[in-house]
N, C-alpha and C positions, 0 to 999 in steps of 0.2 A: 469408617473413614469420614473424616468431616468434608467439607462441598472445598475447602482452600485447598488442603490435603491432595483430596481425588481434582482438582484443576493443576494442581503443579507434579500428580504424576501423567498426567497429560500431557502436557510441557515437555516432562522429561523423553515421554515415550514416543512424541511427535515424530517424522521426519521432516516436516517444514513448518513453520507456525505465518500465518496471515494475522495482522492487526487493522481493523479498519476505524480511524480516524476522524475526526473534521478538522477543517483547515486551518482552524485553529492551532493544532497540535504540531501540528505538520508543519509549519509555517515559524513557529517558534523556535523551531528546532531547525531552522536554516533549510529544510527541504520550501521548492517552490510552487508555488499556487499552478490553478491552470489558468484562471480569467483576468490577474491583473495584467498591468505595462509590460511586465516584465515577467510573466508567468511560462508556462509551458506551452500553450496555444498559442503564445506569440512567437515562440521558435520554433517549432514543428506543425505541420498540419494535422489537424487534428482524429482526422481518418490513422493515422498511424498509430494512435494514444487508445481510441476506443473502437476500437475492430477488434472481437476477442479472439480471431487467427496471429493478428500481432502479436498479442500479449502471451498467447499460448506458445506461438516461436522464439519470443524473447525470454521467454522463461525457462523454456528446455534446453 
C-alpha cells in the first residue's frame, strides 16, 4: 500500500480526525483569530481557551 493509500485508510478507520493549522488557513476560511481586534481573546478570557481541563470538558 502506498504512504496516500495507508493515510486515507486512516481517515477512514479514524474516530475523530484533529487538523492543526496556522492562522492563515483558519482565518481565510471565516474561522477567527485569537490576538486581533476582534479575535477570540478579545471575547473571552483567555484562561477559558487554554486550560486543557476546558478543552477536555468542552470536547466530551
Amino acid at each position: 500500500m502506498n504512504p496516500i493509500e495507508q493515510f486515507g485508510q486512516w481517515i477512514r478507520e479514524a474516530n475523530t480526525i484533529a487538523v492543526l493549522t496556522g492562522a492563515g488557513m483558519s482565518t481565510e476560511s471565516g474561522i477567527p483569530d485569537f490576538r486581533s481586534e476582534n479575535g477570540i481573546y478579545a471575547q473571552k478570557e483567555r484562561v477559558e481557551y487554554i486550560c486543557l481541563s476546558i478543552i477536555i470538558k468542552k470536547s466530551g
